[in-house]
Structures are given as structure tokens and as C-alpha cells.
C-alpha positions as CSV (number, residue, x, y, z in Angstrom):
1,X,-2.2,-25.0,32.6
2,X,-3.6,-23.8,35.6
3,X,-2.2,-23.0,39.1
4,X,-2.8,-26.5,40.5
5,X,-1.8,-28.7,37.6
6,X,1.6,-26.4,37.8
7,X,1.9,-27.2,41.6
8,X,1.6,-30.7,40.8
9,X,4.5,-31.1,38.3
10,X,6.2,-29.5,40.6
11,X,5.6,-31.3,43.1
12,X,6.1,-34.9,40.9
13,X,9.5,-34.1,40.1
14,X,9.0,-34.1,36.5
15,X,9.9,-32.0,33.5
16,X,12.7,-30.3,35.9
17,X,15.8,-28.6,35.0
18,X,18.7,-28.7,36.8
19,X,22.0,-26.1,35.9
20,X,25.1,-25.5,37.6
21,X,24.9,-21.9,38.9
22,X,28.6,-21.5,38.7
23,X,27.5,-21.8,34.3
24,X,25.6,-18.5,34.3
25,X,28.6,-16.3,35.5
26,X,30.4,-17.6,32.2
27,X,28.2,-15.8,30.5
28,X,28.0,-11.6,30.5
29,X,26.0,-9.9,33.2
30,X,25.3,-13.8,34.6
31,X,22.0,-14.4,33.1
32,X,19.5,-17.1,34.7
33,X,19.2,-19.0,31.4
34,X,19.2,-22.4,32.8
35,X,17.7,-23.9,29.6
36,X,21.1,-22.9,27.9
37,X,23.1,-26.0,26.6
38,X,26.6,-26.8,27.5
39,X,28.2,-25.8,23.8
40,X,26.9,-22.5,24.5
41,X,28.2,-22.0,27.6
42,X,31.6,-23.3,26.7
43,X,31.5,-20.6,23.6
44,X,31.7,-17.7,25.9
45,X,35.6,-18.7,26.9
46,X,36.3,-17.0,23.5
47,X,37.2,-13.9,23.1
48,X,34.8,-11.5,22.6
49,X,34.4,-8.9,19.9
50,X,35.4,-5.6,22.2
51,X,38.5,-6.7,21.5
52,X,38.6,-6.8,17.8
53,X,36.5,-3.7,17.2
54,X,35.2,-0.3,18.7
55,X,31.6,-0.6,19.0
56,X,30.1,3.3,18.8
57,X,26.7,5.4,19.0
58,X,26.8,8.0,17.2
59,X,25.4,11.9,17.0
60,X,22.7,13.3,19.0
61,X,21.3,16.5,16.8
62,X,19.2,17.7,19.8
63,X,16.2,18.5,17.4
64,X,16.6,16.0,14.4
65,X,13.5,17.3,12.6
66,X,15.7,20.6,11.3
67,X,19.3,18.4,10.8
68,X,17.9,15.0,9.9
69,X,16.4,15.0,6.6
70,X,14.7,12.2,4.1
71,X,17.1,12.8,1.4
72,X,14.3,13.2,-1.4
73,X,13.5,16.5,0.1
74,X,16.1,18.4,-0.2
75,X,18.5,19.8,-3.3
76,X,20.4,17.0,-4.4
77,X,23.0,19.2,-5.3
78,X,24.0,20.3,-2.4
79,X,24.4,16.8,-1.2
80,X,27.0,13.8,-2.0
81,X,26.7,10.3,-0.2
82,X,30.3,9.9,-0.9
83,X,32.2,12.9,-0.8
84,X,30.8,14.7,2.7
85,X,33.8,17.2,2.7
86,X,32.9,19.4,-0.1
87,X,28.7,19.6,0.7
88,X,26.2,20.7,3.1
89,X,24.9,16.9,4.1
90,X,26.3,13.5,4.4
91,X,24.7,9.9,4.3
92,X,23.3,9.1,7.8
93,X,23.0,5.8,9.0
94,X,20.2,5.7,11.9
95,X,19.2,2.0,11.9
96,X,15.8,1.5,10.2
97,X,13.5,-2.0,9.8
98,X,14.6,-5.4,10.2
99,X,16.9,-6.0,7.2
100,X,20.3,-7.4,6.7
101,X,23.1,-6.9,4.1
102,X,22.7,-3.9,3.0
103,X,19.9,-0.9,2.8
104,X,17.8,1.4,4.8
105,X,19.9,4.3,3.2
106,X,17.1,7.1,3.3
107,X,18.3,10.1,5.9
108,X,21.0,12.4,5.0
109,X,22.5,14.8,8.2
110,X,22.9,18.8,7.7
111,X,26.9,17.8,8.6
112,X,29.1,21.4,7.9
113,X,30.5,23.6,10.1
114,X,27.3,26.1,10.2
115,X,24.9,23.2,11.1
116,X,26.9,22.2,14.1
117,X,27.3,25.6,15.3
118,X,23.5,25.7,15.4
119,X,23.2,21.8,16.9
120,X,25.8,23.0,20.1
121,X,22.8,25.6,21.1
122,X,20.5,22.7,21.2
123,X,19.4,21.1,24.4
124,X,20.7,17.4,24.1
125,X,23.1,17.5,21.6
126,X,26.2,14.7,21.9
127,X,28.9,15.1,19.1
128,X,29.6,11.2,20.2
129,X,32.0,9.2,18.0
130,X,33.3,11.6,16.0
131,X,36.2,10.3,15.5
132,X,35.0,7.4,13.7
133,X,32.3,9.2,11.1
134,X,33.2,8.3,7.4
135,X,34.6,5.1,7.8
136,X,33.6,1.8,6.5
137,X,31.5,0.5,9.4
138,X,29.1,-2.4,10.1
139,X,25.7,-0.6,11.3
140,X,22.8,-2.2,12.9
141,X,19.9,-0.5,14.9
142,X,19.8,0.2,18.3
143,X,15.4,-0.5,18.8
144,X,14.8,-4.0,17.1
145,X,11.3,-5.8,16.4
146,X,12.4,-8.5,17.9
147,X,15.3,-9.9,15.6
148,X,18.6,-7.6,15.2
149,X,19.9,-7.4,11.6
150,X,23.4,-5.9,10.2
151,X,23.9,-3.8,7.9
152,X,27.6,-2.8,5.7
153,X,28.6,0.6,5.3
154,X,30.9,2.1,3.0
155,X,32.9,4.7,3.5
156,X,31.0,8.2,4.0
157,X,28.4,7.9,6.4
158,X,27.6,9.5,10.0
159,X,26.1,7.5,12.3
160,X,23.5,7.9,15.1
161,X,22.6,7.0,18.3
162,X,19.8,5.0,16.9
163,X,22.0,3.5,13.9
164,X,24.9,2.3,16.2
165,X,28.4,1.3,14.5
166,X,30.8,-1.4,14.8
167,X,34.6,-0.4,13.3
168,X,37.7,-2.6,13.2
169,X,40.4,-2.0,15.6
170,X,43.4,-3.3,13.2
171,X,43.2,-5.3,10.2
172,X,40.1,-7.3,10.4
173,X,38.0,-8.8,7.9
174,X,34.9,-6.5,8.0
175,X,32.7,-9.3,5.6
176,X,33.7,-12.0,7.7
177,X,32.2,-10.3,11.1
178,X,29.1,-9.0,9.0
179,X,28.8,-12.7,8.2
180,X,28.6,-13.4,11.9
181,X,26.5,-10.8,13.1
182,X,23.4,-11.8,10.5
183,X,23.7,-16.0,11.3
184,X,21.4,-17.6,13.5
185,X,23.9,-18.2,15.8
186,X,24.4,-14.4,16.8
187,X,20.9,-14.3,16.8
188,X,20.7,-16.5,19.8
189,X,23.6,-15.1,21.2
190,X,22.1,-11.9,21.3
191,X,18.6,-13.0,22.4
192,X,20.3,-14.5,25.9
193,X,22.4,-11.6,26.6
194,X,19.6,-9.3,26.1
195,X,16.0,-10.6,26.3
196,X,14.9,-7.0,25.6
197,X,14.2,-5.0,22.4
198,X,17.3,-2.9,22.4
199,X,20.3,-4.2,20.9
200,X,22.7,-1.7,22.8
201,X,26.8,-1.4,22.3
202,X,27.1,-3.1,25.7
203,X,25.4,-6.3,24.3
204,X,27.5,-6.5,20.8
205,X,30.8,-5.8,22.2
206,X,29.6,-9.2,25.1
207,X,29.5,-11.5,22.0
208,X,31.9,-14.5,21.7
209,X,34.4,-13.8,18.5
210,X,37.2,-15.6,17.3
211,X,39.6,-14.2,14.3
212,X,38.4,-17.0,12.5
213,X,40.2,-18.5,9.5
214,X,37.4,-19.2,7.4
215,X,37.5,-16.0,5.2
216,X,38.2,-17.6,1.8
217,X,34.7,-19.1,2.3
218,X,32.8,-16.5,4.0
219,X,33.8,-13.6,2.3
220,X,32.7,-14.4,-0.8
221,X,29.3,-15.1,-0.1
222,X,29.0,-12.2,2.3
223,X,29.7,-9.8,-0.4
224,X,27.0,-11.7,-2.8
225,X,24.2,-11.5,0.2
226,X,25.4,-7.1,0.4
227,X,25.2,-7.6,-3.5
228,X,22.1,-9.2,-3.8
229,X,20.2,-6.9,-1.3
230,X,21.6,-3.5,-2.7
231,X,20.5,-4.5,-5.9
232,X,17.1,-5.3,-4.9
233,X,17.2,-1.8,-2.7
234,X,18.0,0.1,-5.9
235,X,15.3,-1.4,-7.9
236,X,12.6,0.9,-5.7
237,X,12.6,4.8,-6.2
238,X,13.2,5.3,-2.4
239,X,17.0,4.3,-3.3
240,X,19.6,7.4,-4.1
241,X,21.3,5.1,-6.2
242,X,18.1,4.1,-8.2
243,X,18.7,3.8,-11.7
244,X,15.9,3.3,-13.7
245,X,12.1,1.5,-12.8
246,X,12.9,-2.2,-13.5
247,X,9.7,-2.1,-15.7
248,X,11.2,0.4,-17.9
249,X,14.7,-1.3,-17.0
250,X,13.6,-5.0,-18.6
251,X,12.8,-3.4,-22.2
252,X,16.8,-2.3,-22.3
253,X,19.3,-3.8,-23.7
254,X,21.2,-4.7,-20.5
255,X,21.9,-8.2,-18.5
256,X,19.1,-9.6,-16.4
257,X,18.9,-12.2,-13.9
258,X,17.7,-15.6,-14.2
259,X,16.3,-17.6,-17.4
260,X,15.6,-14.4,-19.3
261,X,18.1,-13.4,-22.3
262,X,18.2,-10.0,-23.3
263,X,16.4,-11.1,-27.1
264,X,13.9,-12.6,-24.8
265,X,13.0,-9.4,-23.1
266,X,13.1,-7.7,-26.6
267,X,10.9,-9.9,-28.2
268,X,7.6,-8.5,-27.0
269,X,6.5,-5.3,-25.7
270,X,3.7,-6.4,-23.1
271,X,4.3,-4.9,-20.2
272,X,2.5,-8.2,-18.4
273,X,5.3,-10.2,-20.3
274,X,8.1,-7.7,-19.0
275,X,6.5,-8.2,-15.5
276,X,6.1,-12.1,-15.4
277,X,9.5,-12.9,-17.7
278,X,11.8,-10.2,-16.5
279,X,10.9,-8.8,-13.0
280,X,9.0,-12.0,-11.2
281,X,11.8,-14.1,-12.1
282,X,14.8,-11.3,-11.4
283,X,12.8,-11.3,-7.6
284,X,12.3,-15.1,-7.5
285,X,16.5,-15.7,-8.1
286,X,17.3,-12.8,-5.9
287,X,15.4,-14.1,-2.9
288,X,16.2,-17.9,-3.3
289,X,20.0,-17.0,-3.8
290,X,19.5,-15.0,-0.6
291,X,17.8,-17.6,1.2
292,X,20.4,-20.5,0.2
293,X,23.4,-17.9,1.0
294,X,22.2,-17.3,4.6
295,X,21.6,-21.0,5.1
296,X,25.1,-22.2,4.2
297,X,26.9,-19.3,6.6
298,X,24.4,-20.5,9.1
299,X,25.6,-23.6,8.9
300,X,29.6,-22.4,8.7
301,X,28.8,-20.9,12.2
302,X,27.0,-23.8,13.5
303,X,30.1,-25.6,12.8
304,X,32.6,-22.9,14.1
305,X,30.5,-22.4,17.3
306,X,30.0,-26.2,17.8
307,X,25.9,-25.5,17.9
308,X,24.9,-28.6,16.0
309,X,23.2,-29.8,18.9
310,X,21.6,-26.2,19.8
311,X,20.6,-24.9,16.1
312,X,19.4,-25.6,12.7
313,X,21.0,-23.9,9.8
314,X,17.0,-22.6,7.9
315,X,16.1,-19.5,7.5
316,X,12.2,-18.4,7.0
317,X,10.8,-17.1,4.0
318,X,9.8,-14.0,6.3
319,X,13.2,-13.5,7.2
320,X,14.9,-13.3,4.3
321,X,14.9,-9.4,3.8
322,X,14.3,-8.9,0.2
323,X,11.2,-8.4,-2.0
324,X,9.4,-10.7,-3.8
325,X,7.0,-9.6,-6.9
326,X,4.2,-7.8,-6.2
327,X,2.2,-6.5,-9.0
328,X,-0.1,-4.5,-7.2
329,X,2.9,-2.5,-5.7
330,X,5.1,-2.8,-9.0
331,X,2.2,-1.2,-10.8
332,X,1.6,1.4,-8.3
333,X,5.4,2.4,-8.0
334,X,5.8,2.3,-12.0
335,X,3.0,4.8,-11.8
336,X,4.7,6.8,-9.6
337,X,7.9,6.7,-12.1
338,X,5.9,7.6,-14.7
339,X,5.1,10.7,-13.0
340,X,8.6,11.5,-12.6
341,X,9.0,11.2,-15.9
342,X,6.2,14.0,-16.3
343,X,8.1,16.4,-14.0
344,X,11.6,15.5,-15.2
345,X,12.8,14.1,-12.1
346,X,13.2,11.1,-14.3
347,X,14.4,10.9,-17.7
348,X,13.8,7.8,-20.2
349,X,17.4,9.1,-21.4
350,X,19.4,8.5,-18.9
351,X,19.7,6.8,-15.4
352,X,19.3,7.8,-11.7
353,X,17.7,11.6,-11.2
354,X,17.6,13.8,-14.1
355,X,16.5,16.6,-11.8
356,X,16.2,17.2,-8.6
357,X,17.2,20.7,-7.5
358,X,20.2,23.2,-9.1
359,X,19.9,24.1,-13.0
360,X,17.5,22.2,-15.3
361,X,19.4,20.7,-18.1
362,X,16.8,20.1,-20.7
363,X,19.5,18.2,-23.2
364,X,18.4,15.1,-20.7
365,X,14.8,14.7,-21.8
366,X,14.6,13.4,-25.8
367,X,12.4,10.3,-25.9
368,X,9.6,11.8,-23.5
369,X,9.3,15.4,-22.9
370,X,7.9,16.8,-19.2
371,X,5.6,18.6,-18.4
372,X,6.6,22.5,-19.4
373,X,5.2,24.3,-16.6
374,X,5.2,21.7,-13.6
375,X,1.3,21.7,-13.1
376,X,-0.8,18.1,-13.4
377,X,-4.2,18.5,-13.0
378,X,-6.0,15.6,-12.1
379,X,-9.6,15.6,-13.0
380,X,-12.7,13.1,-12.6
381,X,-13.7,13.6,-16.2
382,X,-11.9,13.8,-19.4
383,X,-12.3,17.3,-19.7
384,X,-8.5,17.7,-22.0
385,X,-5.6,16.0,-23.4
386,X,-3.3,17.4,-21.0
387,X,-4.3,15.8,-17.4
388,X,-2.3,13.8,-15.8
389,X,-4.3,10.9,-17.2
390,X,-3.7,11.5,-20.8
391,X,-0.1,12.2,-20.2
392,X,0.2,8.7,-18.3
393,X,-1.4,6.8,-21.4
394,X,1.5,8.8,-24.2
395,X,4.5,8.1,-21.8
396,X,3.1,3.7,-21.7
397,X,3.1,4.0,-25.5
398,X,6.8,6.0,-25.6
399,X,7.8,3.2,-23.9
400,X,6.3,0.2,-24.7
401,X,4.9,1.1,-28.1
402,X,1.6,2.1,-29.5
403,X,0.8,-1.2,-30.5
404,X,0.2,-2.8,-27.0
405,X,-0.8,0.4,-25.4
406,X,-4.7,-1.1,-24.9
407,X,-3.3,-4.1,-23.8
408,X,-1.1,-2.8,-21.1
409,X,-3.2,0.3,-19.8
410,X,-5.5,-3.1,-19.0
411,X,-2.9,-4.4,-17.4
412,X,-2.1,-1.6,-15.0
413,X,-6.0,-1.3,-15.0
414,X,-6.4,-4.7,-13.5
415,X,-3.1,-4.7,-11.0
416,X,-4.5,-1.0,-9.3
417,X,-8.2,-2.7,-8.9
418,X,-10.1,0.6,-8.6
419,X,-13.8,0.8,-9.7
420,X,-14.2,1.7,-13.6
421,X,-15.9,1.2,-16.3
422,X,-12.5,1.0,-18.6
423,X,-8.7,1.1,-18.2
424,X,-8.6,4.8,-18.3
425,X,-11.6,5.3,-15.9
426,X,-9.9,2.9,-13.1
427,X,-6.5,4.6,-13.7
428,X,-7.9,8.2,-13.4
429,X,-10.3,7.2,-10.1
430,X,-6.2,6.0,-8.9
431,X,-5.0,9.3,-9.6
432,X,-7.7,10.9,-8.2
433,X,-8.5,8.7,-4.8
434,X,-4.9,7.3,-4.3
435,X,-1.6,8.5,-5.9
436,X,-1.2,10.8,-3.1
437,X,-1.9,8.5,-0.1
438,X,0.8,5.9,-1.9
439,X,3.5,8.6,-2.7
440,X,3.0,10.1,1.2
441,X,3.7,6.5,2.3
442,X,6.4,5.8,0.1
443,X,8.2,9.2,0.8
444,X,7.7,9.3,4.6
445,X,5.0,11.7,4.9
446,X,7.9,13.6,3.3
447,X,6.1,14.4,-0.4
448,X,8.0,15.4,-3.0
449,X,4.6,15.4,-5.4
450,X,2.4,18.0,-3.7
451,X,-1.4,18.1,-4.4
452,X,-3.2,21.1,-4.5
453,X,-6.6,20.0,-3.3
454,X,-10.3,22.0,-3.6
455,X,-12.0,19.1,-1.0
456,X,-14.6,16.1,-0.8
457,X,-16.4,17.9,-4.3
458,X,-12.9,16.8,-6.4
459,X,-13.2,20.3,-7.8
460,X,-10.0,21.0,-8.4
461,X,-6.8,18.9,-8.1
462,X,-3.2,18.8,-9.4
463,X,0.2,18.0,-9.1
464,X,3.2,19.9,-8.1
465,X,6.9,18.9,-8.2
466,X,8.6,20.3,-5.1
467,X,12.3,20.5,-6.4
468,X,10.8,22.7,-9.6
469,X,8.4,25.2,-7.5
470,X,9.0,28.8,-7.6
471,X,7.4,31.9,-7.0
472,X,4.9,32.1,-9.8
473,X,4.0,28.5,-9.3
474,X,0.8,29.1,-7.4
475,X,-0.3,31.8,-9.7
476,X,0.6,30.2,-13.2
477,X,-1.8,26.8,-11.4
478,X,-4.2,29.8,-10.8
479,X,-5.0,31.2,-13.9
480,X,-3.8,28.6,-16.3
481,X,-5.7,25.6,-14.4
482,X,-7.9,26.5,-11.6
483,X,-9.8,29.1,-13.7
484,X,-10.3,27.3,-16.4
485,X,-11.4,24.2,-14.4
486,X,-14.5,27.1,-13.5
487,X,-15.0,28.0,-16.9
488,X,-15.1,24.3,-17.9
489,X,-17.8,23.5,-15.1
490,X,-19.8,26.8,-16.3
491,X,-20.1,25.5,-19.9
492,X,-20.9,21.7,-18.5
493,X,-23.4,23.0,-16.3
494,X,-25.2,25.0,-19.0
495,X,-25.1,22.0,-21.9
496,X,-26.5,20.1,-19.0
497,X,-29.3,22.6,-18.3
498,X,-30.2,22.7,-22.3
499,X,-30.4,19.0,-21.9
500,X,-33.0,18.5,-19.0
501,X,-35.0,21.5,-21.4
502,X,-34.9,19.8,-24.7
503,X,-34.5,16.8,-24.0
504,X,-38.2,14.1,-24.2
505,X,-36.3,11.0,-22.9
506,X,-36.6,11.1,-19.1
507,X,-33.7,8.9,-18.5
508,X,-31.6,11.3,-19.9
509,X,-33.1,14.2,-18.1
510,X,-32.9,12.4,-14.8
511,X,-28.7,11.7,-15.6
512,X,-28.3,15.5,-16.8
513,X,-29.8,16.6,-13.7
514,X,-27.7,14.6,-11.2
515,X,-24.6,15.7,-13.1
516,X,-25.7,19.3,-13.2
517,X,-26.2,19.2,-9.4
518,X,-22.2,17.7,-9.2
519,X,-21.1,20.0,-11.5
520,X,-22.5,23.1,-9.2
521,X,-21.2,21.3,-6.1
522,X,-17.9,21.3,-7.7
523,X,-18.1,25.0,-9.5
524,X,-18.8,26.6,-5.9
525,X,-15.8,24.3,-4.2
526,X,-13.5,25.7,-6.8
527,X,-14.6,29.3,-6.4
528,X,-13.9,29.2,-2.4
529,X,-10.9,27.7,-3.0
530,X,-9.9,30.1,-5.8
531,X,-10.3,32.6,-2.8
532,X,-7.5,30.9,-0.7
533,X,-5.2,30.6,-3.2
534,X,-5.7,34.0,-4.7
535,X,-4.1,35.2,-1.1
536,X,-1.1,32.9,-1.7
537,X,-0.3,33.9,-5.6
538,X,-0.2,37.2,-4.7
539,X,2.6,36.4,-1.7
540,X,4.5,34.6,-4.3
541,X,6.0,32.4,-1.7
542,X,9.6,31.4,-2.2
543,X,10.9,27.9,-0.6
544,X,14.6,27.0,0.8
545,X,14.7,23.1,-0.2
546,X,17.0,22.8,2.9
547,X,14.3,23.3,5.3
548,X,12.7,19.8,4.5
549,X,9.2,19.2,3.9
550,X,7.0,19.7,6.9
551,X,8.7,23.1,7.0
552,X,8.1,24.0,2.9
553,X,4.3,22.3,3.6
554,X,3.8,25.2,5.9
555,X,5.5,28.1,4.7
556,X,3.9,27.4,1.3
557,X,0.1,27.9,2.3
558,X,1.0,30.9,4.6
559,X,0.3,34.3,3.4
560,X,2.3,37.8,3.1
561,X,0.4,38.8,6.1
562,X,0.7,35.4,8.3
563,X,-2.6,33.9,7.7
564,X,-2.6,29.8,7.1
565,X,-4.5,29.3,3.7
566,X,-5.2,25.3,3.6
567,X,-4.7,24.3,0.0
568,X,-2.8,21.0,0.1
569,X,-3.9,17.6,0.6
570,X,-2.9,16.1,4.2
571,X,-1.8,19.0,5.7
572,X,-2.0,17.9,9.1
573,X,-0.3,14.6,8.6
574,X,2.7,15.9,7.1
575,X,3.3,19.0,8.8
576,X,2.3,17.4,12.4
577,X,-0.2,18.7,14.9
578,X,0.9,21.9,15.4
579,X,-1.4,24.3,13.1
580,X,-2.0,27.6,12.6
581,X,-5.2,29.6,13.7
């Protein structure tokens, strides 16, 4: 519409609104919202819900890199997301993504009397709402993407400035409230008392509440939206409280959700059947439960709030906050719990972390065995048994049998969609062009999984588990791997050279040549490398687990005598821009 035709409506008298300006002062901070309908400004005679609960911000570390931590970085044993009194950290709740119910449980907060010593000498630091850390909460964050979502807390959490708080002032019925907060008729609420994307104390506390008596109805399907959503949170790795890969999950003996029986999931050991029969359908009842739960508390609150006129009780498929199937993401994360599995983070014995930090119980690990030393070397050929390739293809058949192994290494072949001539040859180009890039976007930039990395040639690669490094890490990769990767290249480059002399077919000469010429590129990569990390074996670098990631990633390629040795992948991405000369 131009600038004319919107003088002339004007002008005509038509499509105008007219609203009593003595309306907007009913409403907090007296907002010009003249298209708001009488219902909604009759709602805001209510109480409002300052007066049933304290509405908080929490902590300000004054340097959250060093007291903020992902909690897959540190020593788990050092931590407890329930019991902060006894342990170094405590669960943090600092807001997150858009997503209600339950989840975006990832930080943990260096929370003893040492680490706030250090955070009163730092520049910006607010102790705020101390009073109220550990207590059963609603959370929500304080920077939105348009739409707010809440989020319960159990007992045991900190809080942030960024992952605000909401705690009962007497008895109150926490479920009830939480059912509120996530309906569409908070949402619009919200939206007219603060068109903006922060969704600040000032606004929550503004918000028309009753004590309503509706708690026999509400309350139960509160708690199976918190349900629904934690369960789908612990199905992914990210979780503290994950269990078991719900690949691995769907061949136990152990309930599952939907039309599946357990003899169903027995009954064939396809891991394209587990995927379809168990896990699609597990995610297809979650989210359609989900979707219907949200509806009908929509349309409680509708009722409550006397919005029939205003509001509609649907909810978007985009909106409801949990995860559908996705096999190329299920493939890629059952990958990465294989790899786990190799390292003994994970056991096939038992559920949740095997290991990760403190003393290594080996009495954990029967049905798969990990890797002794805590090297993977990933290679572009199938030089031995031992890479990380062949150890991928004996954990698929420990778990789903030898007899389907071709049939599911196909599978995961055809889900990861790299270039390859067979299964094996697409799943090693994965390891090789993109494990890394999906762990360091899974874990935050925060690796756990560290790869040791010659360059652009693929000389050299391999795998390192962060929780089980030590000293002689480097140099056992060294000798063990790194020089006989050289030797390997020496002999390849020689039967190639006997080739392109013995050899009448020209074909073959011409293949034996190019190979020769990347074999060379990749023998001289290794060989400068092997000079870098000679520097670091002979530092024999120790780590401290509780200086996170970005710090370990640096300390680890820095020498005795200071120098910075770049031997990992994505240095500059995970440790940030600051790098040494």
C-alpha cells in the first residue's frame, strides 16, 4: 500500500479503530494496544502472579567461560545434579532454545566456596537470588526468539541471569502455573506487555493469575507434557540422564511406546526394523500426545480467561518442542554412541556413563570391550583391523548380530549419504570428512572426542577421549600410530613403484602412479607433523578436566618451553580467536 492509498483510507473513514484510552491504563505500563479486545482487557482486574510467587534472576559469574561449564567436559565425579552440597558444581539453569516442559539441562556452575571466592574478584559479579538456589523452580529464558517457553525445575539447580526463575510464595501448585505459562493464552499476554525479545521478571510478575481451582485437571496432564519431553531429552547423548542410544535401547527387553510389543522388537535384528517399528513410532506418539496435551490446556485457559472470542486452542507442528525421527540424525548420533562404546564412555552393560572421569572400573564392559589404549585412528584406506572403521562394523554385529551385519552397515551407509563405492567406504569417508564437525556441533564446540589431525593430505588422523588422556597419551599415539602410519605409506609407496616398473598394462600403471603421488603427499604431511608432535610427547602434558575444554584444547598443543604446536582439528573454533604466535 503506498503513501496515497493510506491517506485515502484515512481519509474515507474506513477500516478505523476506535478504543477507549482510559482501557490501556488497565493494562501494565499502559500500552497503546488498541486492537486488544474487551475480554482481554477485563482479565487484567485479576490478580497478578507477583503476588503468588517471587519472580528471580539469578547469578552473574563475571567471567562465565572459567565457572560456567558444558557438563560433558568436566569429571563427572566431581559433579552431582542433585546433591550440590557435597561437590564442586551444581546443575545451572541459564535459559536455552525455545522449548517447553522440560530440558535444556546442559551447563553445570563451579558452585563451592573456592569458586566464589575467585568470582567476588571478578568485575561484574552479582551473587543475586541466593536465597532461592536449589529449590524447585519454574525457569524460562530471559532472550526469546520470538515465543517464551517454561521450563520445570526440580530441586538442585542455580539459576542465572539469563535462565530467570519463578518460586512459590506459599503453597501453590507449581504444575498448575507451569500449565499457564506454556498456553497460548500467556503467550499473548506476554506479547502485549512486551512487544520486545526479552521476557524480563518485570513482564512475568505483570501477568493476570488467579489461584485457580482447576488442578485435578491440569496437573495431570502438566506432569505428562514434563514427562513426555524429558523422556524425549534423555533419548539424545547431550542429556546427563541419558540411558542408553534408543537404537541399542529398542533390541532390550524393556517397555516401549506405541503399537510395538517387546516380542515385536525381539523378533528381528534389522537395525532399519528397530528404526521404523520402535524409534519412528516411539517419536510419532510422543509428539502427537504432546501436541493433543497442549491443545486441551489451551483450551482450559481459553475458558478460564474467557478468550473464546480472542484465541484458538491449535498448536503448530513447529511449536510443539519435541523431536520427530530423523534417520539421518539418528544414524549419525548412533555413530557417535558407538564411539563411546569404543572409548568406554559407554558400556552395552549397563546404562547412563560408564566412564567419564575418576577410576576406570573395567568389571562394566563384558559384551563389547573398548578400545585398550584410547587411540582411534581413522584412515582413508583399509590399511588394519584396528581403525576406527573396523571397530564400528564388530560393535553393529555385538549388537545386532552377525547375521544382518551387511544389511545394516547398508543401512547406516544409505542414512549418512557420503560418496562410496560400499557400506564401509561411505562410513569410513564419514569418519574421516565428518564425525568431528557433527560431535563439535553436538557438544558445543565443547569436544569430548578430540582429533589429532596431520591436514588437507588425511595423513594422519585419530581419535582421542578427553576424560581418559594422560601424560603418555601423545607419545603412545606417536609411536604406536603415527609411526607406523609412515612405515605403512613407505611400504605402499614402494609396491606401488614395483607396479608402474613391472607392470605392461598401462591402466594399471597410470592408477599406481596417481596413488604413489598421494601416498608421498601424505608420507611427507605425516613426517612434519611427526615434528610437532614429537615437541608435545616429550612435554608429557597433563590436563585438569575442571578447566573445560577451550582451556585443555590449548594447554594440550603447547609445549614445555611455551610454543603453540597445532595438532588438533578446529583449533581456532573451539579455543576462540585468541591464538598463540
Amino acid at each position: 500500500t503506498t503513501q496515497q492509498e493510506k491517506e485515502g483510507i484515512y481519509l474515507s473513514g474506513n477500516n478505523r479503530y476506535e478504543a477507549q484510552q482510559l482501557n490501556f491504563s488497565k493494562i501494565p505500563g499502559s500500552p497503546i494496544a488498541y486492537w486488544v479486545g474487551k475480554a482481554i482487557f477485563h482479565i487484567f482486574g485479576n490478580d497478578v502472579l507477583d503476588n503468588y510467587y517471587s519472580i528471580k534472576a539469578g547469578i552473574c559469574t563475571g567471567e562465565n567461560a572459567v565457572f560456567i561449564l558444558e557438563w560433558h567436559e568436566i569429571n563427572f565425579t566431581k559433579s552431582s545434579m542433585y546433591d550440590h552440597f557435597n561437590y564442586l558444581y551444581s546443575a545451572h539453569n541459564k535459559g536455552g532454545e525455545y522449548r517447553k516442559w522440560y530440558g535444556n539441562r546442559e551447563l553445570v556452575l563451579k558452585y563451592n566456596e573456592d569458586a566464589l571466592k575467585k568470582m567476588e574478584m571478578r568485575e561484574g559479579f552479582r551473587h543475586d537470588g541466593k536465597e532461592f538456589y536449589f529449590r524447585e523452580h519454574i525457569g524460562w529464558s530471559k532472550i526469546t526468539s520470538g515465543k517464551s517457553s517454561f521450563r520445570y525445575f526440580e530441586e538442585g539447580f542455580t539459576f542465572d541471569s539469563a535462565g530467570l526463575g519463578l518460586f512459590p510464595k506459599a503453597a501453590q501448585n507449581i504444575f498448575l502455573t507451569l500449565g499457564f505459562l506454556n498456553s497460548c493464552v500467556a503467550e499473548k499476554l506476554i506479547a502485549l506487555l512486551n512487544p520486545t525479545l526479552n521476557v524480563t521478571p518485570m513482564v512475568v510478575k505483570k501477568l493476570p493469575f488467579t489461584n485457580m481451582e482447576y488442578v485435578e485437571v491440569v496437573e495431570p496432564c502438566v506432569k505428562n507434557c514434563i514427562d513426555i519431553c524429558k523422556t524425549d531429552w534423555d533419548s539424545f547423548e547431550i542429556s546427563w540422564d541419558f540411558k542408553k542410544h534408543p537404537l541399542v535401547a529398542g533390541r532390550l527387553p524393556e517397555p516401549v511406546w506405541g503399537d510395538v510389543s517387546d516380542e515385536m522388537a525381539f523378533a528381528n535384528t534389522s537395525l532399519s526394523y528397530t528404526y521404523h517399528m520402535f524409534w519412528e513410532n516411539q517419536c510419532n506418539y510422543r509428539f502427537e500426545k504432546l501436541k493433543r496435551n497442549e491443545e486441551e490446556l489451551n483450551r482450559i485457559f481459553i475458558d478460564i480467561y474467557g478468550l473464546q472470542e480472542e484465541l484458538t486452542p491449535e498448536v503448530e507442528d513447529k511449536d510443539v518442542t519435541v523431536r520427530k525421527a530423523d534417520l539421518s540424525r539418528d544414524i549419525r548420533s548412533l555413530i557417535s554412541y558407538a564411539v563411546g562404546c569404543m572409548f568406554g564412555r559407554y558400556s552395552l552393560d549397563v546404562e547412563g556413563l560408564a566412564y567419564a572421569g575418576g577410576d576406570w572400573d573395567s568389571s562394566k564392559y563384558t559384551t563389547y570391550i573398548p578400545d585398550a589404549d584410547n587411540i582411534l585412528p581413522i584412515t582413508d584406506e583399509e590399511y588394519f583391523k584396528d581403525d576406527i572403521v573396523g571397530m564400528f562394523c564388530a560393535w553393529v554385529k555385538k549388537v545386532y548380530g552377525p547375521d544382518t551385519l551387511e544389511e545394516n552397515l547398508d543401512f547406516i551407509a544409505k542414512a549418512l549419504g557420503n560418496k562410496g563405492n560400499s557400506s564401509r567406504e561411505v562410513i569410513r569417508n564419514y569418519f574421516l570428512k565428518d564425525f568431528f564437525k557433527d560431535h563439535c556441533k553436538t557438544y558445543q564446540k565443547r569436544p569430548i572426542y578430540w582429533l589429532f589431525d596431520s591436514g588437507k593430505q588425511n595423513g594422519f588422523k585419530a581419535l582421542v577421549y578427553l576424560h581418559r588422556y594422560n601424560a603418555d597419551t601423545i607419545g603412545n599415539l606417536r609411536v604406536d600410530y603415527l609411526h607406523r602410519m609412515q612405515r605403512i605409506y613407505e611400504s605402499e609407496i614402494n609396491r606401488m613403484q614395483d607396479m608402474i616398473d613391472n607392470s605392461t598394462n598401462a591402466r594399471e600403471v597410470a592408477a599406481s602412479t596417481k596413488r604413489k603421488d598421494k601416498l608421498q603427499k601424505q608420507l611427507k604431511e605425516c613426517r612434519e607433523y611427526d615434528e610437532k608432535i614429537g615437541h608435545l610427547a616429550l612435554s608429557r602434558i597433563e590436563l585438569d578436566l575442571d578447566d573445560g575444554v577451550k582451556v585443555n584444547y590449548r594447554k594440550v598443543q603447547t609445549a614445555r618451553d611455551g610454543k603453540f604446536y597445532e595438532v588438533l582439528a578446529d583449533s581456532k573454533n573451539i579455543m576462540g580467536k585468541q591464538r598463540e604466535k
